[in-house]
N, C-alpha and C positions, 0 to 999 in steps of 0.2 A: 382709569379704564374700568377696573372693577366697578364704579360706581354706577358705570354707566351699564354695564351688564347687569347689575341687580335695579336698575329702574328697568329693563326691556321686559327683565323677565317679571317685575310685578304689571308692567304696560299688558302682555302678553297675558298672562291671569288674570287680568281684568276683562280684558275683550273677550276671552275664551268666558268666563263668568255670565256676559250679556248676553250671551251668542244661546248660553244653557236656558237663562231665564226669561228669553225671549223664544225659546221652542218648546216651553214649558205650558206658555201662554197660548201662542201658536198649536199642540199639543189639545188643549183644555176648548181651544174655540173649537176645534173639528170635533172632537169627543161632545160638544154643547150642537152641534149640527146635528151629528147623527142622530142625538136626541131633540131635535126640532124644538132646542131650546135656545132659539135666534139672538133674545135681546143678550141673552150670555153671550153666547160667542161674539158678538158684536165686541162686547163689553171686551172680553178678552181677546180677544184679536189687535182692539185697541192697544191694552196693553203691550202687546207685542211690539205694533207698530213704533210705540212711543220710545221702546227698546234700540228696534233699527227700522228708522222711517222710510228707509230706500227697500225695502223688501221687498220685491214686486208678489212673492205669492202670501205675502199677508194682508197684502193690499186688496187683493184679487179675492181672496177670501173672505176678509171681510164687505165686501161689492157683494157677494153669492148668496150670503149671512141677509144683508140689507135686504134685496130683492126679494127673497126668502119669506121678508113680515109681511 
């Protein structure tokens, strides 16, 4: 039983870990908008996405970013 609790909770520190470095990303794209520095943010927005592909608002943002060049 214990074993399986200390995999949840490294399962559980991991997800939380992607979640950080994909709003890090996400984060760095808008900060790269504001600055009308589009192919960045694409660039990281990407990253993001590559993080969690189902994100609808990093998705959306990078569409914003696109339209944007």
């Amino acid at each position: 039983m214990r074993k399986y609790f200390v995999l949840l909770i490294f399962a559980t520190i991991a997800k939380l870990t992607i979640a950080q470095s994909s709003d890090y990303y996400f984060n760095k794209g808008v900060d790269n908008m504001l600055s009308e520095k589009y192919i960045e943010a694409i660039q990281n927005f990407n990253k993001a996405i590559e993080l969690q592909p189902n994100n609808s608002e990093f998705l959306s943002n990078r569409g914003v970013a696109k339209q944007s060049l």
